[in-house]
C-alpha positions as CSV (number, residue, x, y, z in Angstrom):
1,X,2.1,26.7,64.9
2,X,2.1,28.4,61.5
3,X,1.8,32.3,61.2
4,X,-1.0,33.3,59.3
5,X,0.8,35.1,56.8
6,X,2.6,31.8,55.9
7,X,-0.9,29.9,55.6
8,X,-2.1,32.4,53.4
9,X,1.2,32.0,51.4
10,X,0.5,28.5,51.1
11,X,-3.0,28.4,50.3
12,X,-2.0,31.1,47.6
13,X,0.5,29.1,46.3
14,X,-2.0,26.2,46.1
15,X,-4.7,27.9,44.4
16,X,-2.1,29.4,41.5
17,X,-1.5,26.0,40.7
18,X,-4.8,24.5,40.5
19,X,-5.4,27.4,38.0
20,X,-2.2,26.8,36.1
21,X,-3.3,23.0,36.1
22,X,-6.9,24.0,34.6
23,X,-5.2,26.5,31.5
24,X,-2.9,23.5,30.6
25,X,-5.4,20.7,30.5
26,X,-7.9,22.9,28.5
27,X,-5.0,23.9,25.5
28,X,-6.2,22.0,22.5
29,X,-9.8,21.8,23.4
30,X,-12.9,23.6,22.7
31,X,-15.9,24.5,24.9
32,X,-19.5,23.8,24.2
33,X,-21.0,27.2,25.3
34,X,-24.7,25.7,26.0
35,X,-23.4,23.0,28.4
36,X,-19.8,24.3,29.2
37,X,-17.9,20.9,28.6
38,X,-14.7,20.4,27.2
39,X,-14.1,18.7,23.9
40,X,-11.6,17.3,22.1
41,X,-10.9,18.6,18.5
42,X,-11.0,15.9,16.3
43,X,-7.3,15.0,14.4
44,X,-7.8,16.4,10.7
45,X,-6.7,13.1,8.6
46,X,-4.8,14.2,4.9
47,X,-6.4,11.6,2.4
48,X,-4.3,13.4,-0.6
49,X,-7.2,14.3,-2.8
50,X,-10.5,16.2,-1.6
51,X,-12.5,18.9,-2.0
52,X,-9.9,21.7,-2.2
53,X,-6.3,23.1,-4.2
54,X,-4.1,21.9,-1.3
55,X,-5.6,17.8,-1.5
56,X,-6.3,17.7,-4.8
57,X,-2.6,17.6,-5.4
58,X,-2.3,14.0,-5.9
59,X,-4.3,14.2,-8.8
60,X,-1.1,14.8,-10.9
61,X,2.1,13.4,-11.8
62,X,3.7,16.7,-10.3
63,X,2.1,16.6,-6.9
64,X,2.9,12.7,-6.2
65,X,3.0,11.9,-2.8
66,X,6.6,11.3,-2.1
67,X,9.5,10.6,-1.7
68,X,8.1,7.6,0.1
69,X,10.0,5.6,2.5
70,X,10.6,1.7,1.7
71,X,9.7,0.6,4.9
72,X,6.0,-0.8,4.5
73,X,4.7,2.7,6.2
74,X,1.2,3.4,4.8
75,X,0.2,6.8,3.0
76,X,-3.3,7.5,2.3
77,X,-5.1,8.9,-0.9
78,X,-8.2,9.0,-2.3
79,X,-9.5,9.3,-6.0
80,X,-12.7,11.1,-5.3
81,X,-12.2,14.2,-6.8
82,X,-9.2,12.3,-9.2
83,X,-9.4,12.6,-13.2
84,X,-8.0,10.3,-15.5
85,X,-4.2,10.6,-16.9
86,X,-2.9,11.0,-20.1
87,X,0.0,9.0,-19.8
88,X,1.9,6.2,-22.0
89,X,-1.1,6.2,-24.9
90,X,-2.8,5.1,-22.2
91,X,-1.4,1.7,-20.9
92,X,1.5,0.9,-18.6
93,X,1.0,-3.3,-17.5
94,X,-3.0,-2.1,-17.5
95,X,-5.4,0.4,-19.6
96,X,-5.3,3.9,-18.2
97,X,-9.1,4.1,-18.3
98,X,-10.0,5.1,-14.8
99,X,-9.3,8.2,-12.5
100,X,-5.6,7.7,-10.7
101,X,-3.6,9.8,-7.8
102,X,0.4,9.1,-8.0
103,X,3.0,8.3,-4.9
104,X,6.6,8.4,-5.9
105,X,9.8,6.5,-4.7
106,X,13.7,6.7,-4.8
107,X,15.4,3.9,-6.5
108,X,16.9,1.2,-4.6
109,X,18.6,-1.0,-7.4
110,X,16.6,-3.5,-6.5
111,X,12.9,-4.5,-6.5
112,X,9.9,-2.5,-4.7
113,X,7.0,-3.7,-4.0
114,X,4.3,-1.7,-3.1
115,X,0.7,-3.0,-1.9
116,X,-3.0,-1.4,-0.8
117,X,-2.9,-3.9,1.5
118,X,-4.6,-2.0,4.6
119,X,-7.9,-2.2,6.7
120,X,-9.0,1.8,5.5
121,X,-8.5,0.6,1.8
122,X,-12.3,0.6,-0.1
123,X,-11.7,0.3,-3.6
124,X,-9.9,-2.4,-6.0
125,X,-6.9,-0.4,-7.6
126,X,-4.6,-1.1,-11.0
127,X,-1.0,0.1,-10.4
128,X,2.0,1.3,-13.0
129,X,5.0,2.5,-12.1
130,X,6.8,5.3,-14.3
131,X,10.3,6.6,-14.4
132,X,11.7,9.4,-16.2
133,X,10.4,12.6,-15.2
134,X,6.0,13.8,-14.9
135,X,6.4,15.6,-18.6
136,X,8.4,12.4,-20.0
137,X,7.0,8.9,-18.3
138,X,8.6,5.7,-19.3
139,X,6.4,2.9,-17.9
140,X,8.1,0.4,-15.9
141,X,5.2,-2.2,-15.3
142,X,1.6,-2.5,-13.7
143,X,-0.4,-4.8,-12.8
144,X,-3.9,-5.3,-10.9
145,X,-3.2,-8.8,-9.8
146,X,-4.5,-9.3,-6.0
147,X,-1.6,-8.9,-3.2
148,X,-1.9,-12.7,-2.2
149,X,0.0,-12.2,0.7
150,X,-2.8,-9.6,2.0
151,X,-4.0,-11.5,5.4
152,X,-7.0,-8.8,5.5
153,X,-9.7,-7.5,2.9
154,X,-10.3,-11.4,1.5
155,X,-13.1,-11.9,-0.1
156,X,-14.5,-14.8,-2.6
157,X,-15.7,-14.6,-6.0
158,X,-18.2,-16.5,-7.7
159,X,-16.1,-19.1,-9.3
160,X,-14.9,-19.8,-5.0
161,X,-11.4,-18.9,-6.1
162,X,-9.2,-16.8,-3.4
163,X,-9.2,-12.9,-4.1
164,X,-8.9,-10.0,-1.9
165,X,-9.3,-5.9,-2.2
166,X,-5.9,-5.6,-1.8
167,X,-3.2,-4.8,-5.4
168,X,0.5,-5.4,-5.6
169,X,2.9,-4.7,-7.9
170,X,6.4,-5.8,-7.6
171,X,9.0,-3.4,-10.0
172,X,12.5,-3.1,-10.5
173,X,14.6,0.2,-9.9
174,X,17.5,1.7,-10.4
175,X,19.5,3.3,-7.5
176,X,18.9,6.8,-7.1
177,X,16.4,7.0,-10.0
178,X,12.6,8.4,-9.4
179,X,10.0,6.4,-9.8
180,X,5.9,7.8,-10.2
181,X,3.3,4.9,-8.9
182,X,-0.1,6.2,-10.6
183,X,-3.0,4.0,-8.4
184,X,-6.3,4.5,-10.4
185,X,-9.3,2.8,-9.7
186,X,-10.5,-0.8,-11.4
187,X,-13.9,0.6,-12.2
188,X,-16.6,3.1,-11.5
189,X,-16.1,3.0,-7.9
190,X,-14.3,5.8,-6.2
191,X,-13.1,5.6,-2.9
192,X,-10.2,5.7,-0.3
193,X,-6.3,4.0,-1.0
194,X,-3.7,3.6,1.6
195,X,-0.7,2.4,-0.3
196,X,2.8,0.9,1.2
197,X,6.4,0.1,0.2
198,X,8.9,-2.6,0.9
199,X,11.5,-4.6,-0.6
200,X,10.2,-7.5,-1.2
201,X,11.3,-11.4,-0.7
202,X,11.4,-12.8,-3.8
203,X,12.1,-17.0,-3.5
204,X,15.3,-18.1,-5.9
205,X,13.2,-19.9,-7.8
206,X,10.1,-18.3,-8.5
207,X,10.9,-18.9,-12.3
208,X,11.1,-21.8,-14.4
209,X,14.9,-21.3,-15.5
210,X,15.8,-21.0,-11.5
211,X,13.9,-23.9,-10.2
212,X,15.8,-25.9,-7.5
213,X,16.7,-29.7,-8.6
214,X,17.7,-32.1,-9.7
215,X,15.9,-33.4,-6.6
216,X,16.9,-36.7,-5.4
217,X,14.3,-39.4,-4.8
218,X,16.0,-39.7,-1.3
219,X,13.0,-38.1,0.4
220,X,15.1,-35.0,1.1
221,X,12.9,-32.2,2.3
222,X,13.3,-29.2,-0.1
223,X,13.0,-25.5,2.4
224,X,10.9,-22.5,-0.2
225,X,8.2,-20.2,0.3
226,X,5.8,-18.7,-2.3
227,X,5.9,-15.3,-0.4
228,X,6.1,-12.6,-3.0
229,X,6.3,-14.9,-5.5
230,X,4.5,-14.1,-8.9
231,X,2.0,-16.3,-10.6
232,X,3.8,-18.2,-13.7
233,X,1.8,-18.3,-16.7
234,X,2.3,-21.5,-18.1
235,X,1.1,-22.6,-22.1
236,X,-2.6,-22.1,-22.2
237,X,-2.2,-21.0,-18.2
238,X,-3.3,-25.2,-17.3
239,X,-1.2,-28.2,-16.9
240,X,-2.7,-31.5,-15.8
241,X,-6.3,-30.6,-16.5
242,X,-9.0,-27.9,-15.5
243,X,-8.4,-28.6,-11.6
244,X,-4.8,-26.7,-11.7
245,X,-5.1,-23.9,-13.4
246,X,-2.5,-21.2,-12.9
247,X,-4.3,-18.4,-10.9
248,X,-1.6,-18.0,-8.1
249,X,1.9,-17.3,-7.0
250,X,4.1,-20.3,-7.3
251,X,7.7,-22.0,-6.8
252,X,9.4,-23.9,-9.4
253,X,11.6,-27.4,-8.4
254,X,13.4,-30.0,-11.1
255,X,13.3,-33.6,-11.1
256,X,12.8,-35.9,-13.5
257,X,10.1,-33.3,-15.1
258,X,9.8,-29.6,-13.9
259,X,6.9,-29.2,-10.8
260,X,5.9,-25.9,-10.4
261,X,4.0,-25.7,-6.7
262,X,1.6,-23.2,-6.2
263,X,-0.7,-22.3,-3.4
264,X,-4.4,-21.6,-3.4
């Protein structure tokens, strides 16, 4: 039989660490006072640009969102509150007409690409890419071509042709060198951007002067992928007629005449 000082020891234990139990499982909650439940606090989520100093940030070349990993790890922003940048005369691959926020990178000496390829994106972007420094921008490129290698955020136009939400810009760098992504909207319409980078997998032969051949009429199968691969703007952007018009990313192969293969 147990003394009753050792039950009483026991049961005081017990009851300190149902309390202890309670304080620990209640940090990081509040309480409604009316109907004394607990609730979680809802996670605060940093879009870059808002209604205050401290998110409107992105709104300038100096407050880029960065140095960004090139690891295809999203970073939201939004242009809701964004103005539009005096940069480059205004042009850089695409009229800087539109309110922008700005990511920046390091250099890899190769190619980035970077993508608003994500479910939370609600706006069409244009993208340029700058180096240099904010108060002396050299424009790189830009582009608001669809990322067609985005599997979400399709849509059709009226002409049935394949487009999506989603922009991607492929750029060359130098190793070590900084490089300012401004993301501005493609019209009126402001709205949320969640932005990525990656190297990207260019195919050998994505242009004319690389295309794989002579190919032999041996019915030799030919291994390539148009992932990441640009669209090639041919003469007069047809060849063959109306029906194959150059809209999309494409391969290039040699034979007897040069093929360039593209996928709708």
């Amino acid at each position: 039989m147990l003394e009753l000082s050792n039950v009483k020891m026991i049961l005081f234990c017990f009851g300190a660490l149902v309390l202890f139990l309670q304080i620990s499982s209640s940090e990081g909650q509040d309480q409604n006072p009316e109907t004394g439940t607990m609730t979680l606090e809802p996670i605060q989520q940093d879009l870059g640009t808002g209604v205050d100093e401290e998110r409107d940030v992105m709104d300038n070349c100096i407050g880029a969102s960065g140095p960004r990993p090139i690891n295809g790890v999203f970073s939201p922003g939004r242009t809701d509150f964004a103005l539009i940048d005096d940069v480059n005369g205004g042009f850089c691959g695409v009229n800087i007409t539109k309110p922008g926020i700005w990511w920046m990178v390091e250099g890899t000496g190769d190619f980035i690409r970077t993508s608003s390829c994500h479910a939370q994106t609600d706006i069409k972007v244009k993208i340029s890419a700058f180096t240099g420094s904010c108060d002396a921008l050299t424009c790189v490129t830009g582009t608001d071509e669809p990322d067609f290698e985005c599997p979400i955020l399709r849509k059709e136009n009226d002409l049935s042709e394949w487009e999506t939400l989603a922009t991607a810009l492929n750029f060359q760098t130098v190793l070590g060198q900084q490089y300012y992504i401004l993301v501005q909207q493609a019209d009126d319409t402001r709205g949320v951007v969640w932005l990525h980078f990656r190297p990207p997998l260019i195919p050998k032969n994505d242009n004319c002067a690389d295309a794989i051949g002579p190919i032999p009429r041996d019915l030799i199968r030919i291994s390539s992928t148009s992932v990441d691969a640009s669209i090639s703007y041919v003469p007069q952007g047809y060849c063959g007629g109306d029906g194959v018009p150059s809209l999309y990313p494409g391969t290039w192969f040699q034979g007897e005449f040069l093929l360039l293969y593209y996928f709708q």
